[in-house]
C-alpha positions as CSV (number, residue, x, y, z in Angstrom):
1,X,-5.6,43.0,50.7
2,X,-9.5,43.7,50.8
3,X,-11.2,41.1,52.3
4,X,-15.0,42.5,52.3
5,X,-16.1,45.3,50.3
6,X,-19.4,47.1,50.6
7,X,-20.6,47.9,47.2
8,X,-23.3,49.4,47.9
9,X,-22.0,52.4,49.9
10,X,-21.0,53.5,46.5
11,X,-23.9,53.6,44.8
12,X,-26.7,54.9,47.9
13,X,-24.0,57.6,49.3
14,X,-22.0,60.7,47.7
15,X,-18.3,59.6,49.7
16,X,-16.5,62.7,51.0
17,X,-13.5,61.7,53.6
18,X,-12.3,58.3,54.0
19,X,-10.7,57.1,57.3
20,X,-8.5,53.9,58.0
21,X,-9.5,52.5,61.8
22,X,-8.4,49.8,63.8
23,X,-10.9,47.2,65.1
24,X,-11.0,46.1,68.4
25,X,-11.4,42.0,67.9
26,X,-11.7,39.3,70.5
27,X,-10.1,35.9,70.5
28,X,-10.4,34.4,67.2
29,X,-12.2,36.6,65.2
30,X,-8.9,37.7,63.3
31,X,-8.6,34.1,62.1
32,X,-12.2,34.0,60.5
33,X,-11.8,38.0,59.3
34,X,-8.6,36.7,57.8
35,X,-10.5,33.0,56.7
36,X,-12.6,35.9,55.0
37,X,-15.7,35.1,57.2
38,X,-16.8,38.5,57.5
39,X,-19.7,40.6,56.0
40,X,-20.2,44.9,56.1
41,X,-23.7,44.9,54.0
42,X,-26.0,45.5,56.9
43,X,-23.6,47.5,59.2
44,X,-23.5,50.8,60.7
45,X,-21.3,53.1,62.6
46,X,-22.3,55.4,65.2
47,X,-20.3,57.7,67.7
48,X,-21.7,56.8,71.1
49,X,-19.9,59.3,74.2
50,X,-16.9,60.3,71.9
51,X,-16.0,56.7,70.5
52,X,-17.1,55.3,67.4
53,X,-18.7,51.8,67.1
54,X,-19.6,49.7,63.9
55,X,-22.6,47.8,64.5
56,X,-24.0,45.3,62.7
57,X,-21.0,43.6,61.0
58,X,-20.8,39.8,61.0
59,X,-17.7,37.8,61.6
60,X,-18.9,33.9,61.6
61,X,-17.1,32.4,64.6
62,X,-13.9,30.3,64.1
63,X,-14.8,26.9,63.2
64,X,-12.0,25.5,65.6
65,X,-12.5,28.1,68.3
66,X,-13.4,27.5,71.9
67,X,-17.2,27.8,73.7
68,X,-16.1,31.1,74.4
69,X,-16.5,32.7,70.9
70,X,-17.8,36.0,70.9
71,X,-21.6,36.7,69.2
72,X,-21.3,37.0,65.2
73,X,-23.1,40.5,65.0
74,X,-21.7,41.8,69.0
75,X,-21.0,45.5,68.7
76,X,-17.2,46.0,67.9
77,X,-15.4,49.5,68.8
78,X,-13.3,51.2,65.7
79,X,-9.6,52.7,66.7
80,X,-9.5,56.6,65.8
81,X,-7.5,59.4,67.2
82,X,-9.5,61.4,69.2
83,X,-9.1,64.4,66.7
84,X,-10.5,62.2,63.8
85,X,-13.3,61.2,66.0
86,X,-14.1,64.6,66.8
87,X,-13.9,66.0,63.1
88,X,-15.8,63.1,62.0
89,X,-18.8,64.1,65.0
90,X,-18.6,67.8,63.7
91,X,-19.2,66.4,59.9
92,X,-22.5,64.2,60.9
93,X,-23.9,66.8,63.0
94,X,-24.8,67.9,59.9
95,X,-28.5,67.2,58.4
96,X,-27.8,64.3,55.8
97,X,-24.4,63.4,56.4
98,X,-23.6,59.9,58.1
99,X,-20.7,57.4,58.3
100,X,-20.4,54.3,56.2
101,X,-18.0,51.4,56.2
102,X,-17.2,51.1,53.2
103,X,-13.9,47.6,53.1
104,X,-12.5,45.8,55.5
105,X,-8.5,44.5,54.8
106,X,-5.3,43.9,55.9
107,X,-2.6,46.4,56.6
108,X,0.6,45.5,57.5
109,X,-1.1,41.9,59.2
110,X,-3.6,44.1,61.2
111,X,-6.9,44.3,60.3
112,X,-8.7,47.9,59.5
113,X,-11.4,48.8,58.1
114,X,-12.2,52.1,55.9
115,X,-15.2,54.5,57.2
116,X,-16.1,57.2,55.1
117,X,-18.2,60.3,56.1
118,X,-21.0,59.9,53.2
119,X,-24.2,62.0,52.2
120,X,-27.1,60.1,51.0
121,X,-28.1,60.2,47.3
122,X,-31.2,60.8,46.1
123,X,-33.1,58.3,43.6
124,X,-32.8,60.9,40.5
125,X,-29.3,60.9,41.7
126,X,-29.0,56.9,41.4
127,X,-30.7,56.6,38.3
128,X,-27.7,59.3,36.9
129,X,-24.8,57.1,38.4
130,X,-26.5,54.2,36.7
131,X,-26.4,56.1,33.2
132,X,-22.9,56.9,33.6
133,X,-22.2,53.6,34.3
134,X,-24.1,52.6,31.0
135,X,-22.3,55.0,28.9
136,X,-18.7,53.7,30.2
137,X,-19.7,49.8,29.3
138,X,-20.7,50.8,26.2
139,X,-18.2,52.6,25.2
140,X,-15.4,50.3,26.3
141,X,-17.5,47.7,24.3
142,X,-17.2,50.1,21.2
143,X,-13.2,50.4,21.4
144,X,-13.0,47.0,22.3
145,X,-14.6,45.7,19.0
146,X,-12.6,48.4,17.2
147,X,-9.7,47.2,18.1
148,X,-10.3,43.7,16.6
């Protein structure tokens, strides 16, 4: 079950590899992420001395939490093998390549979130994913009224 989805990863990045990772929550943040509370627009990952971190994401504390709830934008470390973490490094090394969240969900009552290794697109690039896009409205429009 997807509970936030970042569109925009899909138009402003080429995606290559996708990842599943684990999140490392505190307290209630589960409840709000699963009250769907959460937001992936603005965030980031980075590798910082071989772990990854996503930066950036918001999880609105739990209404009915405690004083103690943790800050909506805190930096939150993502759950990888250390093989996946070290492929991943050896892909962004690499001029233009970065890594994007790109959902967060459920699996199996835990919550993960999907990173994908991502090279940035270029605006003539855009403007052709946006033509393509045209071209597939239109023409489901066409079979659509054909079909009447």
């Amino acid at each position: 079950m997807i509970i936030a989805n970042n569109k925009k990863a899909f138009f402003d990045y080429f995606i290559e590899e996708k990842y599943e990772a684990g999140i490392e929550l505190k307290g209630s943040e589960v409840k709000s992420i699963k009250a769907e509370k959460v937001s992936i627009k603005e965030s980031f990952v980075r590798i910082i001395n071989d772990e990854i971190f996503i930066m950036g994401m918001s999880v609105v504390p739990w209404d009915f939490g405690s004083v103690y709830n943790p800050e909506e934008r805190r930096v939150r470390k993502l759950l990888l093998h250390r093989k996946e973490i070290k492929k991943i490094h050896e892909k962004v090394k690499i001029k233009g390549y970065t890594i994007v969240p790109l959902d967060v969900h459920l699996s199996k009552g835990y919550v993960k979130i999907q990173i994908a290794i991502a090279k940035g697109k270029k605006t003539y690039d855009k403007r052709e994913s946006i033509a393509k896009k045209d071209q597939e409205r239109n023409l489901k429009r066409e079979f659509k009224n054909n079909n009447r």
